[in-house]
C-alpha positions as CSV (number, residue, x, y, z in Angstrom):
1,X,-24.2,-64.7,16.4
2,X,-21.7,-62.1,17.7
3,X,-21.4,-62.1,21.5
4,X,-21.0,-59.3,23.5
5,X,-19.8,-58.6,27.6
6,X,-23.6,-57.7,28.6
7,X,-24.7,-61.0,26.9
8,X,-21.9,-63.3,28.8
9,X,-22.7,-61.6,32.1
10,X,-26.1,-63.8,32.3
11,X,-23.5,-66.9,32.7
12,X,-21.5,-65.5,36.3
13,X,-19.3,-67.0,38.6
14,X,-20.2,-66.9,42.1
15,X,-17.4,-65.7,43.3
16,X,-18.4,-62.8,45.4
17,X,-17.8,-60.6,48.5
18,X,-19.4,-61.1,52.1
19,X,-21.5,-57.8,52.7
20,X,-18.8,-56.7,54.9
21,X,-15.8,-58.5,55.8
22,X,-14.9,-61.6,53.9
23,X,-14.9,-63.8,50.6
24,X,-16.8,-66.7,49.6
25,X,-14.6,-69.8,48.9
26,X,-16.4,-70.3,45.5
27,X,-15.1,-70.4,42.0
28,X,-15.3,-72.0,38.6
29,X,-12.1,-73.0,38.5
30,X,-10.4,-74.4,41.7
31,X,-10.8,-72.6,44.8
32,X,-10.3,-68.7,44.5
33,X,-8.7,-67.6,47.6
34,X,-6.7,-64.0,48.2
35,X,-3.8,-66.0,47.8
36,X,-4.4,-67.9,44.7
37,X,-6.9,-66.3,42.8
38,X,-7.1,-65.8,40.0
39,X,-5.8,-69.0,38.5
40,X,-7.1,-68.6,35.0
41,X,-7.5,-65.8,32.4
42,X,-11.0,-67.5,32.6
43,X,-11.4,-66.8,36.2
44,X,-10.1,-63.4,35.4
45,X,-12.5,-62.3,32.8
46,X,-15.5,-64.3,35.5
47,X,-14.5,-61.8,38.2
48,X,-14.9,-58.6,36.1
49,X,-18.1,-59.5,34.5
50,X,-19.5,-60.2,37.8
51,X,-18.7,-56.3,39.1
52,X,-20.4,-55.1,35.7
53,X,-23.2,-57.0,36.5
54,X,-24.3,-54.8,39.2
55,X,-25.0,-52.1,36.7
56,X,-27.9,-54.1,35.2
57,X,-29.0,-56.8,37.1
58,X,-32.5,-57.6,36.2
59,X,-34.7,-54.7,38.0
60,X,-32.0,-52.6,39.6
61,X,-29.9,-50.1,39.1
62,X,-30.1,-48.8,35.2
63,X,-32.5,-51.1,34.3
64,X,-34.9,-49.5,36.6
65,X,-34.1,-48.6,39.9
66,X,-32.0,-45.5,39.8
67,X,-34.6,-43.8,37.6
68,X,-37.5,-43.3,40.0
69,X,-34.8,-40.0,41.1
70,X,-35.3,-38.6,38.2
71,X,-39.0,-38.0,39.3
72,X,-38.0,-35.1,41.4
73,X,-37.2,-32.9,38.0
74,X,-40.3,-32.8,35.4
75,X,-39.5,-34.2,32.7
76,X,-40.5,-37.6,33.9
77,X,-44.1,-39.4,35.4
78,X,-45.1,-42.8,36.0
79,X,-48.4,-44.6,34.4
80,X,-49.0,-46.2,37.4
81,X,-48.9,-45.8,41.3
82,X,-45.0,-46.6,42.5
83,X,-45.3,-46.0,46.6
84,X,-42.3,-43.7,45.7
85,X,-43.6,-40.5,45.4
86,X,-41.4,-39.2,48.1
87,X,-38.3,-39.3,45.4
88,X,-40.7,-37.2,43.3
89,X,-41.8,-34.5,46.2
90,X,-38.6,-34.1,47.4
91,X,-39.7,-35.6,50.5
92,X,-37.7,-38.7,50.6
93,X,-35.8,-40.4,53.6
94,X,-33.5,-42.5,52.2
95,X,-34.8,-46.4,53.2
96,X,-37.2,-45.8,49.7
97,X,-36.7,-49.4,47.9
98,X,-34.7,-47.6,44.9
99,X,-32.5,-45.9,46.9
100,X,-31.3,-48.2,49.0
101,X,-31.2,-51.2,46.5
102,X,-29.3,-49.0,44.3
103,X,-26.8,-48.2,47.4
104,X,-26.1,-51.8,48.3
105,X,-25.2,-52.1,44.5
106,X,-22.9,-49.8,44.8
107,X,-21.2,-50.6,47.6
108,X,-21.8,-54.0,48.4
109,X,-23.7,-56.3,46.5
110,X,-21.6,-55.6,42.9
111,X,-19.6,-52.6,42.8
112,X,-16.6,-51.1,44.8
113,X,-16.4,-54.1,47.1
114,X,-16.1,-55.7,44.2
115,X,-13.7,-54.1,42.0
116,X,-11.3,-52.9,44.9
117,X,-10.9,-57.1,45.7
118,X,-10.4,-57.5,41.6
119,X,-7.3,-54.6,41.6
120,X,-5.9,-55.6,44.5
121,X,-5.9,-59.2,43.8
122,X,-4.6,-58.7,40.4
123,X,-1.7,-56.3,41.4
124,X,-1.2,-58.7,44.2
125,X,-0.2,-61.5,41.2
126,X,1.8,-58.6,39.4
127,X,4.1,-58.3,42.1
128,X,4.8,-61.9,42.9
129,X,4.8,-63.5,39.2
130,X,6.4,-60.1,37.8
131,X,3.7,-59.2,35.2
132,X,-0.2,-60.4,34.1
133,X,-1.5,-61.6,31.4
134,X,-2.7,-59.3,28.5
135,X,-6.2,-60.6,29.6
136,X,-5.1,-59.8,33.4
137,X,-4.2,-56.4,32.1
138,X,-7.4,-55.5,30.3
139,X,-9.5,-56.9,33.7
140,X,-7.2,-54.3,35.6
141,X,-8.4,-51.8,33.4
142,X,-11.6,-52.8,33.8
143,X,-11.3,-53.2,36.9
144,X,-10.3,-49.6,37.2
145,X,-12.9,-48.2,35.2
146,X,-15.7,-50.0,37.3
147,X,-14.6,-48.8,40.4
148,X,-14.4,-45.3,39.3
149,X,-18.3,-45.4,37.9
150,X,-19.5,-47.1,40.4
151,X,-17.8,-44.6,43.1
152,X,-18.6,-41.8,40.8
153,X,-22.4,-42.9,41.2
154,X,-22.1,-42.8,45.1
155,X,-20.4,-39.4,45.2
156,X,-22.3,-37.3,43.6
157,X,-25.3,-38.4,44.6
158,X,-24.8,-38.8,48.6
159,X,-21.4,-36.6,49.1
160,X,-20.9,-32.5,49.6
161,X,-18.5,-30.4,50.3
162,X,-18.7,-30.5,53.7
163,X,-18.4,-34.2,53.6
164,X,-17.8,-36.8,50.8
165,X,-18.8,-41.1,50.9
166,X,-17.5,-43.6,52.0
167,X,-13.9,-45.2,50.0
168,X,-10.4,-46.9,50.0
169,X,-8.7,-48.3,47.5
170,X,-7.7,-51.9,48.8
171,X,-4.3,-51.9,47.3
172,X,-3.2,-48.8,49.1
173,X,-3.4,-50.1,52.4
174,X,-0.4,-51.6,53.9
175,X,-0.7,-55.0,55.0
176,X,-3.8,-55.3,52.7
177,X,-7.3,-53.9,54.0
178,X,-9.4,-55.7,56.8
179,X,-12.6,-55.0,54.6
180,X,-14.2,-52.9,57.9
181,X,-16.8,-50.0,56.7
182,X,-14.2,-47.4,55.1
183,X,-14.0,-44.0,56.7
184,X,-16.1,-41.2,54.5
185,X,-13.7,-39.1,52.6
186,X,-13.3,-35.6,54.3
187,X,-15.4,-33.8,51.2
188,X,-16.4,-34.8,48.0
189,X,-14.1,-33.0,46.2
190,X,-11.5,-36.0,47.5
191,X,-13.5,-38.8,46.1
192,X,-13.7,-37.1,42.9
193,X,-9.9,-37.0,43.2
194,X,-9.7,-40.5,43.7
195,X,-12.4,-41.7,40.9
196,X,-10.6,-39.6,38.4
197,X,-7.3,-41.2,38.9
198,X,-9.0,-44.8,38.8
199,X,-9.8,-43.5,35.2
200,X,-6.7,-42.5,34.3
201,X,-5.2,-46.0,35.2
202,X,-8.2,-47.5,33.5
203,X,-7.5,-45.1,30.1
204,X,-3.7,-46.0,30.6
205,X,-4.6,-50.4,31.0
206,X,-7.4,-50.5,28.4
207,X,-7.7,-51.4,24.6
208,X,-9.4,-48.5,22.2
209,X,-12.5,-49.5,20.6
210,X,-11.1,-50.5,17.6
211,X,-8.7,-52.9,19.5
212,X,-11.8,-55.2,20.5
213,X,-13.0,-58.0,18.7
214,X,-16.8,-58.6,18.1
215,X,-16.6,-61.3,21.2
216,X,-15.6,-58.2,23.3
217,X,-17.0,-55.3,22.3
218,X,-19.5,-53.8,25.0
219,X,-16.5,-53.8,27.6
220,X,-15.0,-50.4,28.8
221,X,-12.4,-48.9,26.6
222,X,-10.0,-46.4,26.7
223,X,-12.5,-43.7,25.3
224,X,-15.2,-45.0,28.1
225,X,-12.6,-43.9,30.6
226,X,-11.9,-40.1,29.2
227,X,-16.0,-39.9,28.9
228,X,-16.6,-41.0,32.6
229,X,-13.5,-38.5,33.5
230,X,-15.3,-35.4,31.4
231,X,-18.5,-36.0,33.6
232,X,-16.6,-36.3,36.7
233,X,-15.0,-33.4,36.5
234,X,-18.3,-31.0,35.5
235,X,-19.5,-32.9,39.2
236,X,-16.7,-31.7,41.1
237,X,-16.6,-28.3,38.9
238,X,-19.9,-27.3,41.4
239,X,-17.2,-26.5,44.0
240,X,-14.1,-26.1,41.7
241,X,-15.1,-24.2,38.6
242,X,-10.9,-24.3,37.9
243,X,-12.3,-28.0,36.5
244,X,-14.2,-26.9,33.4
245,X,-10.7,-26.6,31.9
246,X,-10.3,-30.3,32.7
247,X,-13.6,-30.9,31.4
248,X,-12.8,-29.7,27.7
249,X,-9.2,-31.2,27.6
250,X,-11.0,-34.3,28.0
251,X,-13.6,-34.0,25.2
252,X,-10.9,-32.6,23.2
253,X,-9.2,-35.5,23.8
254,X,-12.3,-37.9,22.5
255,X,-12.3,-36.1,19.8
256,X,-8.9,-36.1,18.5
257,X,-7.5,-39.1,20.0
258,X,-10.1,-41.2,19.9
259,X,-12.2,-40.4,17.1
260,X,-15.1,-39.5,19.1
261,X,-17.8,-37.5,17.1
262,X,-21.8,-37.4,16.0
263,X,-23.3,-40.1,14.2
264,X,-25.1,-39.0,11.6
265,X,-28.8,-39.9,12.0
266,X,-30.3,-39.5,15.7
267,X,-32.2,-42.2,15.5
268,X,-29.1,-45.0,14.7
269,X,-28.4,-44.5,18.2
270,X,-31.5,-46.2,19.2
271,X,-31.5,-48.9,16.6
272,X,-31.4,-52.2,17.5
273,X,-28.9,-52.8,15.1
274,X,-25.6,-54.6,16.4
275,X,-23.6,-52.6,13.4
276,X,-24.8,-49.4,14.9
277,X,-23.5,-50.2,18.6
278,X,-20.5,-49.1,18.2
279,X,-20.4,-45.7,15.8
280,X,-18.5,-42.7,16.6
281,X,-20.8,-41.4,19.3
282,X,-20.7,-44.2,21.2
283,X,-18.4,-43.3,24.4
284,X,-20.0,-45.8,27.3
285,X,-23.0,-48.2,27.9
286,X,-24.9,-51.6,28.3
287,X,-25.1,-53.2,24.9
288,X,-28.4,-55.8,24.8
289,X,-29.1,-58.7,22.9
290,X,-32.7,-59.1,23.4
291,X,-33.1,-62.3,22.2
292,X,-32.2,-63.7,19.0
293,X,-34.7,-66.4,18.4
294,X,-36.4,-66.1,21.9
295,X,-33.0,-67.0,23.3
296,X,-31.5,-64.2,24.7
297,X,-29.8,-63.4,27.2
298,X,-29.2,-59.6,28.2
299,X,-29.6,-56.4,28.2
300,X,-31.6,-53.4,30.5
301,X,-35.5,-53.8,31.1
302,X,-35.7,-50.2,31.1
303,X,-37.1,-50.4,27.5
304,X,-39.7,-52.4,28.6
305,X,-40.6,-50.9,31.6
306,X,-41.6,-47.6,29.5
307,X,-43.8,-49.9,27.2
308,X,-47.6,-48.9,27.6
309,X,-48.7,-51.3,30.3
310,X,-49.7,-55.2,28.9
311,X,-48.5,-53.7,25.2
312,X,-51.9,-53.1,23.9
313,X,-52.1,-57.2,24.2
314,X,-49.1,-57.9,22.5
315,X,-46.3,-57.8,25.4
316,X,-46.3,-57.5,28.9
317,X,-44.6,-53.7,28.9
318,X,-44.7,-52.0,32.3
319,X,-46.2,-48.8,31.8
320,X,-43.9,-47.0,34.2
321,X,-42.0,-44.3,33.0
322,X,-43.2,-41.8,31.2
323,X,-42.8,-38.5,29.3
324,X,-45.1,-35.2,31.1
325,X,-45.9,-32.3,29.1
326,X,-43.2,-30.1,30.3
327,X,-40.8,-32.1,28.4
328,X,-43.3,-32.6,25.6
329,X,-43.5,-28.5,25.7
330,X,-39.7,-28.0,26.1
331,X,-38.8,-30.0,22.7
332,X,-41.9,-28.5,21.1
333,X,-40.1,-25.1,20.8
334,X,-38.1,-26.3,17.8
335,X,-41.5,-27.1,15.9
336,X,-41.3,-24.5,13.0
337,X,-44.5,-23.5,11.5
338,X,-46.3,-26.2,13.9
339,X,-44.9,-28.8,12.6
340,X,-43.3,-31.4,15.3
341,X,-39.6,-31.7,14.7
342,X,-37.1,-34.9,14.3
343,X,-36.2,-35.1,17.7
344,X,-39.5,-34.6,18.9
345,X,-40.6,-37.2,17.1
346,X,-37.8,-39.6,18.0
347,X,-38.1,-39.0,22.1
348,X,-41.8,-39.3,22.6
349,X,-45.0,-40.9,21.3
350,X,-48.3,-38.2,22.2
351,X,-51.9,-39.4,21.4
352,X,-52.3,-40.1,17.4
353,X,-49.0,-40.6,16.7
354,X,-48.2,-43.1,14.0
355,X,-45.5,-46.4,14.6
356,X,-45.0,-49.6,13.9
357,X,-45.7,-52.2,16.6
358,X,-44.9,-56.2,16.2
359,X,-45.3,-55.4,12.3
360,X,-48.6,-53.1,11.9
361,X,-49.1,-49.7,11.9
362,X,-50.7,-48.4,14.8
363,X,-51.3,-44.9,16.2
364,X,-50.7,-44.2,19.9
365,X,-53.1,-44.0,22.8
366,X,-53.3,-45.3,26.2
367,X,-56.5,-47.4,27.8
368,X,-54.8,-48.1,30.9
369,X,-53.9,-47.0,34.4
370,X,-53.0,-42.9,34.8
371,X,-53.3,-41.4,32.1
372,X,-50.2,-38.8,30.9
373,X,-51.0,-38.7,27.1
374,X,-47.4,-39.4,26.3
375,X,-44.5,-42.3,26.0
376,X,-41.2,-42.2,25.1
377,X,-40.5,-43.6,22.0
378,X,-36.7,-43.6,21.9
379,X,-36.9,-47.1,22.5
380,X,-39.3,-48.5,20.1
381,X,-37.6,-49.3,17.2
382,X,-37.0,-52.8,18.6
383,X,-41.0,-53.6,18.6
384,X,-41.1,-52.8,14.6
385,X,-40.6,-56.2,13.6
386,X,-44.0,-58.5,12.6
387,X,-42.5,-61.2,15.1
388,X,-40.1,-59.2,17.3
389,X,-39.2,-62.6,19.3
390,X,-38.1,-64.4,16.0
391,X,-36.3,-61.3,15.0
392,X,-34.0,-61.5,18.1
393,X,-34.8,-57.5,19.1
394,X,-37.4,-58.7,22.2
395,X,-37.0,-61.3,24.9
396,X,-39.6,-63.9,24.9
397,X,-40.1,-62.8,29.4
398,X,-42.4,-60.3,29.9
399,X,-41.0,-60.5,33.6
400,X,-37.9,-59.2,32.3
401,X,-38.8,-57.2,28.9
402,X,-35.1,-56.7,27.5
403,X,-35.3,-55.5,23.5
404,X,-31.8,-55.2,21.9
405,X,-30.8,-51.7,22.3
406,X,-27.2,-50.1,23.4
407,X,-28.7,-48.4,26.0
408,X,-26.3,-45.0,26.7
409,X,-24.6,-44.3,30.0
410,X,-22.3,-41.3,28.5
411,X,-22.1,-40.4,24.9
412,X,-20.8,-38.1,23.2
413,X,-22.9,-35.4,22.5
414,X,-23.5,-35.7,26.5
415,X,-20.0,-34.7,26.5
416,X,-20.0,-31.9,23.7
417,X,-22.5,-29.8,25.7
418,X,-20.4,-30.9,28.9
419,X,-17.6,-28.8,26.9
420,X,-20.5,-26.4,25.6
421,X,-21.8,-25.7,29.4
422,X,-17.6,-25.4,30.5
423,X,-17.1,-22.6,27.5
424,X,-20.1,-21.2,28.8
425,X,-18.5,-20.5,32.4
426,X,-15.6,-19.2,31.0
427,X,-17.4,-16.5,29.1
428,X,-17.2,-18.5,25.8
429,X,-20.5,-18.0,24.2
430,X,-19.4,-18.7,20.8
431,X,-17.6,-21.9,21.3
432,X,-20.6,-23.0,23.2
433,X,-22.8,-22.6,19.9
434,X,-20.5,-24.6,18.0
435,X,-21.0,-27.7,20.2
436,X,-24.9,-27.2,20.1
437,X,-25.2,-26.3,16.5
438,X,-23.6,-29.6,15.5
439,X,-25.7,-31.5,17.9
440,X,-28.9,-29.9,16.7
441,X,-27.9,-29.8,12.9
442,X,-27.7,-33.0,13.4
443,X,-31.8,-33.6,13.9
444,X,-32.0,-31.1,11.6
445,X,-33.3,-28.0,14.0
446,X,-32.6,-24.4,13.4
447,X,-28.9,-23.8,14.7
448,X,-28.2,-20.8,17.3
449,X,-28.0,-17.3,14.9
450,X,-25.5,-15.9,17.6
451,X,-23.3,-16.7,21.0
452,X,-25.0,-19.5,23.0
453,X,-27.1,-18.8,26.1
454,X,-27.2,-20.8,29.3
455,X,-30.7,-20.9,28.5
456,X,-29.6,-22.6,24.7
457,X,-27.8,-24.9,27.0
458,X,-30.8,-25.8,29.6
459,X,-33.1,-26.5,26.2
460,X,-30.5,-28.7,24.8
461,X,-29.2,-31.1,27.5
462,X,-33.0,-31.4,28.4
463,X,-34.2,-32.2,24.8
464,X,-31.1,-34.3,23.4
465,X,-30.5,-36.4,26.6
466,X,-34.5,-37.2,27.3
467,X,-34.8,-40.4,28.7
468,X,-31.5,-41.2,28.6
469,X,-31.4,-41.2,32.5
470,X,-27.5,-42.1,33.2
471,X,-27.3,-38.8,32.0
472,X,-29.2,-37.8,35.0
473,X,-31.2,-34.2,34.3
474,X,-32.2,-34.4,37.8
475,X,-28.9,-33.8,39.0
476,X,-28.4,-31.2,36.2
477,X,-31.2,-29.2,37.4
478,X,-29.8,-29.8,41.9
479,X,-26.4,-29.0,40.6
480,X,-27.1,-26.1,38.6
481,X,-29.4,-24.8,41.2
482,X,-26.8,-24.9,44.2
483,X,-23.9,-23.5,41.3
484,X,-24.9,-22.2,38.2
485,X,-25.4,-18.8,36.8
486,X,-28.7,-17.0,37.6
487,X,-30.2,-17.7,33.9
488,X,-29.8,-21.5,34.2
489,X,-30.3,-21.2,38.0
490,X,-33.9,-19.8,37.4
491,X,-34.9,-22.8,34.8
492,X,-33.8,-25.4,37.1
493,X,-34.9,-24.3,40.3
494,X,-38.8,-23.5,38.4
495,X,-38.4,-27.6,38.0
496,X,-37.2,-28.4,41.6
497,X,-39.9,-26.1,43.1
498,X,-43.6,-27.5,40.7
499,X,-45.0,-30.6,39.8
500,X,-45.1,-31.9,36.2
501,X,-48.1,-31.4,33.9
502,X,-49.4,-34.3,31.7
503,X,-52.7,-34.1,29.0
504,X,-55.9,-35.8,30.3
505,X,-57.8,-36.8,27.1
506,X,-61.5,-37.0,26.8
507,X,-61.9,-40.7,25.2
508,X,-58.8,-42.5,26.2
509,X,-59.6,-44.8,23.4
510,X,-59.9,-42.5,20.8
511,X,-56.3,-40.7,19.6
512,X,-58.0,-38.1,18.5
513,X,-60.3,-37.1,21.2
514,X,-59.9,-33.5,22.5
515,X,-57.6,-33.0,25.5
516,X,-56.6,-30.9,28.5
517,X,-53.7,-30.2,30.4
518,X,-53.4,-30.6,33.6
519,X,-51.5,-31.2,36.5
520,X,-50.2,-35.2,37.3
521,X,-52.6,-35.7,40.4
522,X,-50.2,-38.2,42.0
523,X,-47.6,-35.8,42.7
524,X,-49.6,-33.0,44.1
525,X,-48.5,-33.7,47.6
526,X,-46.6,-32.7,49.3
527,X,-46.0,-29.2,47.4
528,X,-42.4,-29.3,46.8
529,X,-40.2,-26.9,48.6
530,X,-36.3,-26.8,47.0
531,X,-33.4,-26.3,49.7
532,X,-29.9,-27.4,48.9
533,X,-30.4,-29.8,51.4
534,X,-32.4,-32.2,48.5
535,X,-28.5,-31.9,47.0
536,X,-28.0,-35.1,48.0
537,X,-29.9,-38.4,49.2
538,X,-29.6,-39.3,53.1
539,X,-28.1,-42.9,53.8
540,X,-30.1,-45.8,54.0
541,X,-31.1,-46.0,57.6
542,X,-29.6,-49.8,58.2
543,X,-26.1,-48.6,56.5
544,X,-26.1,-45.9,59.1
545,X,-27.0,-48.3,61.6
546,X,-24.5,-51.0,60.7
547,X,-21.6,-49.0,60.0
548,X,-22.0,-48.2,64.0
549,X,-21.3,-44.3,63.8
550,X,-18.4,-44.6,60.8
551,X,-21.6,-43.6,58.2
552,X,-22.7,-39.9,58.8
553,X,-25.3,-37.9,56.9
554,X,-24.1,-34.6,55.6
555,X,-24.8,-31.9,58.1
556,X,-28.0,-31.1,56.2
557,X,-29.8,-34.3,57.1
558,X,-29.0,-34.9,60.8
């Protein structure tokens, strides 16, 4: 059985950070100190899997957590009541469970506390025994890459122009750092600075894909670093359009550097299919196991957390996240002659819908809690088998329902319309279509007949990326609202300002009962009410009150 980083991660060291201002004296091997540590490539490779961790950690962050944002766009509803309807209302106050779980990740609990330590310790061995290890090395890289997605996560979604979050780099600091609260960079535009050159190191450190072997595949690589760059610099183009240049050097870059390209069948990218892990689209993500032969050991619960609640008997999915009928409309439009296309059909399960669950053919409908008359079926493929469990695609937990899946932070058709939306602002119509003729060739839809439209490129990010949440459409629609040209401006902001629309059918048990559409009745208040103030999240109320006036709010939010 291959093994792969997101697998090994169950197995941690304890070595970790105090919340604020010193280490624990733990370690497998001796006693990890600043001065000592680490002793091992062992220890080394212990440290690093601990920071990536963070990114998956049962419940939080992109298994589950960080998704309830998404609710503030419409592509997105939950199938049962979440207390968190304030993310969706644009009402929010930043001490919602999500939010600040996903903030203490970020900061504290995993992530840049974590992977400033790992640099700094590791350069701190590189000066006194003249060079690392090739293992050291690749953990610096790591190391490196971690920091900058974990600080990438932070910025955009807490900093502005008129103020950015919270960073230092440990190893910069003379005398090494105290570990204090760091001072909040002066705008965002400076973290954005900083998280791009913590990819370029990590590009420089790190092995290409191809340099891994099957034990090590599923840790960042050199084109994970270019990917992470691309998206960071269409963030920081919202106040710096000069970065769309950047933004196409890079995806040039993945392309003809690093192979980088579309896989030929949409659905392979779902597959729980080790082989199809790692094909040429594959940029960045959290490869799972599931659980070969109820054994397993990793992976996100996302996929199970969008299962119909209690699996029509089968498996304790969670019923939580869910496709409305705006998306469901949206992908429609590339239906030709009514029927529903390949994408369509690969993104989302509506009432009589044929699959194939734990072996049988079943058709789709939903007898429990709100009904929305859709699930995303992106994720399914896993359930085919007769005995999913024996079959090693399902984890035998139904408290933490992990299937074997790569599940995508960035790939690269997220990064082709990146280049698409960048040719777009620089008045390049035509080499926009070329990105999104590929991508939709691809599920076999009608390519663009002329120059692409911002509105081409709305549908498509929107349709291609559904449910793919790293890719964050909420934040497409905030950024393109506060910075985008009027045409995309309009589409995004007619999201921010209404509440999603689901189908109400007449007999929930029967698929093919008739059906109405209607509004999602646990949204409906407060009405929503866009300002560019909803830009960003406010701080967690006990960060602001620990960091003891060193944490501000952006102007907006005081």
């Amino acid at each position: 059985m291959k093994k792969y980083i997101s697998i090994t991660i169950a197995v941690l060291c304890a070595l970790a950070l105090a919340s604020c201002n010193k280490l624990l004296d733990y370690g497998r091997e001796g006693v990890p100190t600043q001065d000592n540590y680490p002793l091992t490539d062992a220890q080394a490779n212990d440290a690093i899997e601990n920071c990536y961790y963070g990114l998956f950690e049962r419940d939080g962050m992109f298994s589950r957590e960080i998704y309830w944002e998404q609710a503030c766009a419409n592509d997105m509803v939950w199938g049962k009541p979440r207390g968190f309807n304030s993310l969706a209302t644009l009402s929010y106050t930043g001490d919602e469970g999500p939010l600040r779980d996903s903030y203490n990740r970020i900061y504290n609990r995993y992530g840049i506390s974590k992977t400033n330590w790992v640099i700094q310790t590791l350069l701190n061995k590189q000066e006194k025994a003249g060079s690392l290890t090739p293992v050291e090395t690749r953990v610096l890289g790591e190391a490196y890459f971690l920091r900058g997605q974990y600080h990438l996560l932070a910025a955009y979604r807490y900093g502005t122009k008129e103020l950015g979050v919270p960073f230092v780099a440990y190893e910069t600091v003379e005398g090494g750092y105290n570990y204090e609260i760091p001072e909040q960079q002066p705008t965002v535009m400076d973290n954005y600075r900083f998280i791009v050159s913590d990819f370029e190191k990590a590009e420089e450190l790190l092995p290409r894909l191809e340099e891994y072997g099957a034990a090590d595949r599923g840790r960042a690589h050199k084109a994970s670093a270019v990917a992470m760059m691309a998206r960071t610099y269409a963030y920081w183009a919202m106040w710096d359009t000069s970065k769309w240049d950047n933004v196409i050097t890079c995806v040039n870059k993945l392309e003809q550097s690093y192979g980088r390209g579309l896989v030929d069948n949409f659905k392979d990218l779902f597959a729980p299919d080790f082989e199809k892990f790692w094909g040429k689209e594959y940029c960045w993500g959290i490869p799972g196991d599931g659980g070969p032969n109820g054994q397993g050991h990793g992976g996100v619960e996302i996929t199970g957390v969008m299962l119909e609640d209690k699996g029509w008997g089968k498996f304790n999915g969670w019923g939580q996240i869910h496709p409305s009928y705006d998306l469901y409309e949206e992908m429609a439009k590339d239906n030709v002659n009514g029927v529903k296309n390949e994408r369509l059909a690969a993104t989302i399960l509506e009432y009589n819908d044929e699959f194939i669950y734990f072996g049988e053919p079943m058709r789709y409908y939903s007898p429990v809690n709100i009904e929305v008359g859709f699930q995303c079926n992106k994720y399914m493929q896993a359930f085919e088998p007769a005995n999913p469990i024996a079959a090693g695609t399902l984890l035998d937990n139904g408290d933490w329902p992990v299937t074997r899946v790569m599940w995508p932070i960035i790939r690269f058709a997220d990064c082709m319309l990146l280049r698409a939306e960048a040719n777009l602002v620089k008045g390049n119509g035509a080499a926009a279509a070329v990105d999104i003729n590929k991508i939709r060739v691809r599920s076999h839809l009608q390519p663009l007949a002329g120059a692409a439209t911002w509105t081409d490129l709305y549908h498509e990010r929107r349709c291609e990326l559904a449910f793919e949440f790293a890719a964050d459409h909420a934040f497409d629609c905030k950024r393109w609202a506060v910075s985008g040209a009027p045409e995309i401006k309009a589409l995004a902001l007619n999201e921010l300002n209404t509440h999603p629309r689901v189908r109400h059918y007449e007999d929930r048990m029967n698929p093919e009962s008739p059906c109405t559409v209607g509004p999602y009745e646990d949204y409906l208040t407060p009405v929503k009410v866009w300002s560019e103030k909803y830009l960003t999240f406010p701080y967690p109320s006990d960060e602001i009150t620990r960091a003891n006036g060193k944490l501000q709010n952006p102007p907006s939010w005081r």
